[in-house]
N, C-alpha and C positions, 0 to 999 in steps of 0.2 A: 678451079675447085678450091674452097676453103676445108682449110684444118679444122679440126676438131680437136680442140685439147679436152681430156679426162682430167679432171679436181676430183676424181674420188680418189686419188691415191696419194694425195697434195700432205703432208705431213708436217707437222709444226716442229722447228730443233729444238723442244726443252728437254732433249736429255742431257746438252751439255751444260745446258743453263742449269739443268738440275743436279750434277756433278759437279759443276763448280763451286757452285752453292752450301754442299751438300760437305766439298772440303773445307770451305770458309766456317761453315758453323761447327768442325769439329774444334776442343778444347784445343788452347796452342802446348798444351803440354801433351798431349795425343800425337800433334804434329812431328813434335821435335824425336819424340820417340817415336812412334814408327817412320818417317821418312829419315828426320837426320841423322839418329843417332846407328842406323846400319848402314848409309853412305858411308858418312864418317870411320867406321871402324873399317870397311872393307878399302877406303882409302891410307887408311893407317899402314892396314895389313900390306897396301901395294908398296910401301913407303918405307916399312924398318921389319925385322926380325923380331924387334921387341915385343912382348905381351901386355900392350895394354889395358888395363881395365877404364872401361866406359859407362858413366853412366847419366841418368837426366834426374833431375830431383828441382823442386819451386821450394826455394829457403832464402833464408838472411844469406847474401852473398860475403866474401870473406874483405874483408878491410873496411867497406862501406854501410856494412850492418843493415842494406837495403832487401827486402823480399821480390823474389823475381825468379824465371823460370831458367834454367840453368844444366848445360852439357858438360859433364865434370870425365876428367881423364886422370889415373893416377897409375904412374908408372912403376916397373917392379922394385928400384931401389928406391920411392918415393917421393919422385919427382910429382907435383902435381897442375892443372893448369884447368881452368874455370873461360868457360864462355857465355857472359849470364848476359840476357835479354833484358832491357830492363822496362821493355813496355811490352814483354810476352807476346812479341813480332817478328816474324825474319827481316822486317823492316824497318822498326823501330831503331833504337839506340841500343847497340851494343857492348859490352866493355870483356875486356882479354886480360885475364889472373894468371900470374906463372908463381911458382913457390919451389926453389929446390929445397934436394933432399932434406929432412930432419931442420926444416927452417917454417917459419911462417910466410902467408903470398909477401912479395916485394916489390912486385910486379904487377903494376895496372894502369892499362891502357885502351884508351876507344879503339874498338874494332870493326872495321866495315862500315861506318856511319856516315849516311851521305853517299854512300857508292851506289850508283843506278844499277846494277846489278841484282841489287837486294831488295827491288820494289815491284817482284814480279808475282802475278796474282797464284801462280804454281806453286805450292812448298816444294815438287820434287827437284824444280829448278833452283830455286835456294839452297835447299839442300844439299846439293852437291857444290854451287856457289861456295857456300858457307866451309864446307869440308873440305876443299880444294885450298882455301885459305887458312883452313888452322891446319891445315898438315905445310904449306907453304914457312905458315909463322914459326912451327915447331923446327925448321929445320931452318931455318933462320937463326934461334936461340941453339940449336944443334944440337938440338934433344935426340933426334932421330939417326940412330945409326942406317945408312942407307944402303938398304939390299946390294 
């Protein structure tokens, strides 16, 4: 006896193609705020006592006077430290601003550039990439008092 196979119920996968899509075509400054900038802070919070304030803003970044989309953290005695994108990518070219207290940035260096980690089609996998490293780099410079 032969089989019979049913194609009525045969279904095509563009819902992921349409999801995927669907994150690509959102603004990269939509990205960075909703995916990174709440990893980032709930990785902060696993990381120090501190209260930092977070936030995302696309300006003239600080030394380079370049416009670009940007994760700015500014801590309570006013430490401050910038992660500006400079091609509005979690893949593109990044660069790391640190400024202490009551001083201007002094501090600026490529961040993540070139690392295959950060050429993955997911923001939430960058995302966390990305946040896993500035809380890394923060406690490298020993900004972060640690839990």
């Amino acid at each position: 006896m032969s089989k019979v196979h049913n194609t009525d119920s045969v279904t095509e996968p563009t819902q992921e193609k349409s999801s995927t899509s669907d994150i690509q075509d959102k603004p990269f400054m939509e990205l960075l705020k909703n995916d990174c900038l709440s990893v980032l802070s709930d990785s902060i919070k696993e990381s120090t006592k501190e209260n930092i304030k977070l936030s995302t803003q696309e300006t003239k970044m600080p030394i380079l006077d370049i416009t670009c989309s940007m994760l700015i953290g500014e801590f309570p005695d006013s430490r401050r430290f910038w992660i500006c994108f400079l091609d509005n990518t979690f893949s593109g070219a990044k660069v790391f601003i640190l400024a202490n207290a009551g001083s201007e940035p002094s501090i600026i260096e490529p961040f993540l550039n070139g690392d295959g980690i950060m050429t993955t089609a997911r923001p939430e996998a960058s995302a966390i990439a990305i946040s896993a490293r500035i809380v890394q780099r923060l406690q490298n410079q020993q900004w972060l008092n640690v839990k």
